[in-house]
N, C-alpha and C positions, 0 to 999 in steps of 0.2 A: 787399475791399468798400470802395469807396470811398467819402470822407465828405465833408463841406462844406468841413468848413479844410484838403482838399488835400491829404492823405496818407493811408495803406493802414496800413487796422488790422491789424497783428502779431497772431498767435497766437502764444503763449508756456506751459507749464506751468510749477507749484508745486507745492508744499502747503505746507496751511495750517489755522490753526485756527479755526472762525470763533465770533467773537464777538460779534457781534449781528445782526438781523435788521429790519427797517423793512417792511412795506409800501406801497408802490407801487400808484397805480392797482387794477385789481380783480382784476388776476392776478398781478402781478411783486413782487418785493422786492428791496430795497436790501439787500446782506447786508458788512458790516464783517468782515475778514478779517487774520489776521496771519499774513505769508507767511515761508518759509524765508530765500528770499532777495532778497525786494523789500518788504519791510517790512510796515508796516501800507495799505492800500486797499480801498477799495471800489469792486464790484460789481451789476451788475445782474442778476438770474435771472429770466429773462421767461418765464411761467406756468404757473413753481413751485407758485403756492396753487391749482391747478387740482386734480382727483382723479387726473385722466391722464398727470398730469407724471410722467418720466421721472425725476426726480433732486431735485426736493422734499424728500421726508425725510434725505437726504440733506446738507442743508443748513439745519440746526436749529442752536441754539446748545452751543457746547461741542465738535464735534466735529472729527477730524480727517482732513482729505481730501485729495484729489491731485487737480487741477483742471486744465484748460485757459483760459484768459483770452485776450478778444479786447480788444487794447489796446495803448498804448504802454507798454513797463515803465518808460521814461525820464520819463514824464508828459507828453509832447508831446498836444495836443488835448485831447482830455475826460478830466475826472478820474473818469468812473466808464465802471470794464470793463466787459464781458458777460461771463458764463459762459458757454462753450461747451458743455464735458464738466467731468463732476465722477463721483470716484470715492471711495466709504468706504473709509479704512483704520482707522479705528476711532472708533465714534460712541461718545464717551463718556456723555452727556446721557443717554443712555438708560439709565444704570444707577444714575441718583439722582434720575431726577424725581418719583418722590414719597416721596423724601427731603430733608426742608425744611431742614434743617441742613447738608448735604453742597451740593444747588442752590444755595445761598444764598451760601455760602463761594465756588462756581464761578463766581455771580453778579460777586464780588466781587473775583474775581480775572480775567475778562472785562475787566471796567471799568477796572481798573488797567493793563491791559497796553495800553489803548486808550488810557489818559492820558497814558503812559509813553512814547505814540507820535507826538507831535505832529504831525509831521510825515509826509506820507504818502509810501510809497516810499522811506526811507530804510531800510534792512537793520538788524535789529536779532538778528542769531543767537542771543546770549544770551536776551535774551527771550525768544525764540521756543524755545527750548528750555525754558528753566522755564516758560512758562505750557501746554506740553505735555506736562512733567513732572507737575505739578501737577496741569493734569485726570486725566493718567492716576494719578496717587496715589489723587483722588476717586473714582474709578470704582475701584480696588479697595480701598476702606474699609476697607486694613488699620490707618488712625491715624483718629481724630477730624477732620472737617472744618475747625473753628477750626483747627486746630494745623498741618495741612495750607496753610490760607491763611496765619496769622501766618508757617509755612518762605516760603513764597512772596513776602508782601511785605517781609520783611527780604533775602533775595536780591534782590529786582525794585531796590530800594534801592540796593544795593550795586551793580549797574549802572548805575544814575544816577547814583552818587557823593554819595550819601545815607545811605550805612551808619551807622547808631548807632554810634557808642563803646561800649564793652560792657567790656573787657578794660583799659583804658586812658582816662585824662583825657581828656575831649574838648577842652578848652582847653590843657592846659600835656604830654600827652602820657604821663604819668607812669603808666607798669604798675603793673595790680595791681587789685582785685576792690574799686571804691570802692561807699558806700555811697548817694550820691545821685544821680540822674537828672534831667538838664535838656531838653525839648526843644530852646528855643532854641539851648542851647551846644551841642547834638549828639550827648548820649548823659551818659553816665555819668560825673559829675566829681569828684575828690577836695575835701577841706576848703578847702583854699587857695582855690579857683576856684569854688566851689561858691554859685551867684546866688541870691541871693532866691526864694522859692517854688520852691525845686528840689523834686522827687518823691524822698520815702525810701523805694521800694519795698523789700519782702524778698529777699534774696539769693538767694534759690531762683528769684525770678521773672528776675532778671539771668540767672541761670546756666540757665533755659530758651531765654531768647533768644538766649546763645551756643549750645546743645544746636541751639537751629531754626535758627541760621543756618550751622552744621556740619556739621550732617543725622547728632545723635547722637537715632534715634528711641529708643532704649532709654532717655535722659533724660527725654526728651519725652513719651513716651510715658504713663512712672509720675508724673508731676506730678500735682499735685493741684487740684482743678477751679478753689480759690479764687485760685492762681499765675496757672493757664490767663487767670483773665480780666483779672488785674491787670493780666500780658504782653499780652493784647492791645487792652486801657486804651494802651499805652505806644506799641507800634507803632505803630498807628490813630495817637493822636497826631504823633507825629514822622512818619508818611506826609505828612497831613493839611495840617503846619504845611511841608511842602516843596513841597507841592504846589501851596498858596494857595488851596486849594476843597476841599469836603467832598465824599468819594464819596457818592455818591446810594442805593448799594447799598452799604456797611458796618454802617450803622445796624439794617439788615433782616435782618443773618448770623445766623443762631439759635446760640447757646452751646450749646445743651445737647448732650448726648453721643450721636452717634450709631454709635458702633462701638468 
């Protein structure tokens, strides 16, 4: 199919997870996707919000699918594909949308992975594995939603090369299970090093966020709710303060317990 700037749109397959949705016009949507192996991009599904569309529901948020894309994977000409074909392999959204704790959490990890992604079309596999890790956790509500998110944004972290200190000084290196928390300095710091308005949390809430970032659920799991939200006080913050902008959807994650 030939275009204006003179080159032949590629058909290419993925999957991918998609994480958000835009409309378009009075039938199509923008839909933001994060692909296996072509990163985070956007897509155009032209008249998807119709009743008669073939692959609509299909393309809601949270879910994960195996798609055809009319485009360059390189980025040459336009930066948004079309959707050709698109196939479910497992729509996760559908098994927490009206649960406002579990959506909410999915909400929040959505966002992240799209921040996480600045760049469009660069490959990010890690990613793209835990944030389909992650919906697929939500979708079977064997742990709390929160708890589910806080594993998620401490690994999303750790790919960015933003991991907390937990285990070890974040300034001088020094092992061992210290008792203050600094955002700025990068996690968890001994006496020596330990700045002004450091955070004294409880040692239990430390030793949850190594449990989430080791995937010990048995730890995680038996915490107790007042931990739960201290740890995710602590996260949130050092995401936040790396980020240099507030998620729009963390504020809205509901705490309370739903599984």
């Amino acid at each position: 199919m030939p275009t204006g700037s003179g080159y032949r749109r590629e058909l290419y397959r993925d999957d991918a997870v998609v994480l958000r949705v835009q409309k378009l016009g009075e039938s199509d949507r923008i839909i933001t996707l994060l692909t296996r192996r072509h990163g985070r991009l956007r897509a155009v599904a032209r008249g998807v919000r119709r009743t008669a569309s073939r692959f609509g529901a299909r393309l809601e948020p949270f879910g994960h699918i195996d798609l055809q894309l009319a485009g360059s994977p390189e980025g040459v000409g336009s930066a948004l594909h079309s959707v050709s074909q698109v196939e479910a392999v497992a729509l996760y959204g559908k098994h927490f949308l009206t649960d406002y704790p579990r959506y909410t959490a999915a909400s929040a990890i959505a966002e992240t992975a799209e921040r996480l992604t600045p760049i469009e079309r660069e490959p990010s596999l890690r990613l793209f594995q835990l944030t389909l890790g992650a919906l697929k956790a939500l979708a079977a509500g064997e742990h709390a939603g929160p708890l589910v998110l806080d594993a998620y944004l401490l690994r999303a972290m750790a790919t960015a090369g933003w991991a907390p200190a937990i285990s070890e000084c974040a300034v001088c290196g020094t092992p061992g299970r210290h008792a203050a928390f600094s955002v700025p300095a990068g996690g968890a710091v001994c006496p020596d090093c330990r700045p002004p308005g450091a955070a004294h949390p409880s040692p239990d809430t430390l030793g949850l966020m190594r449990a989430l970032t080791d995937g010990d659920w048995l730890v995680a799991d038996s915490s107790e709710p007042p931990i739960r939200r201290e740890c995710s006080g602590l996260v949130a913050a050092h995401l936040q303060w790396h980020m240099e902008r507030a998620l729009r959807s963390l504020p809205l994650v509901d705490r309370r317990e739903s599984s």
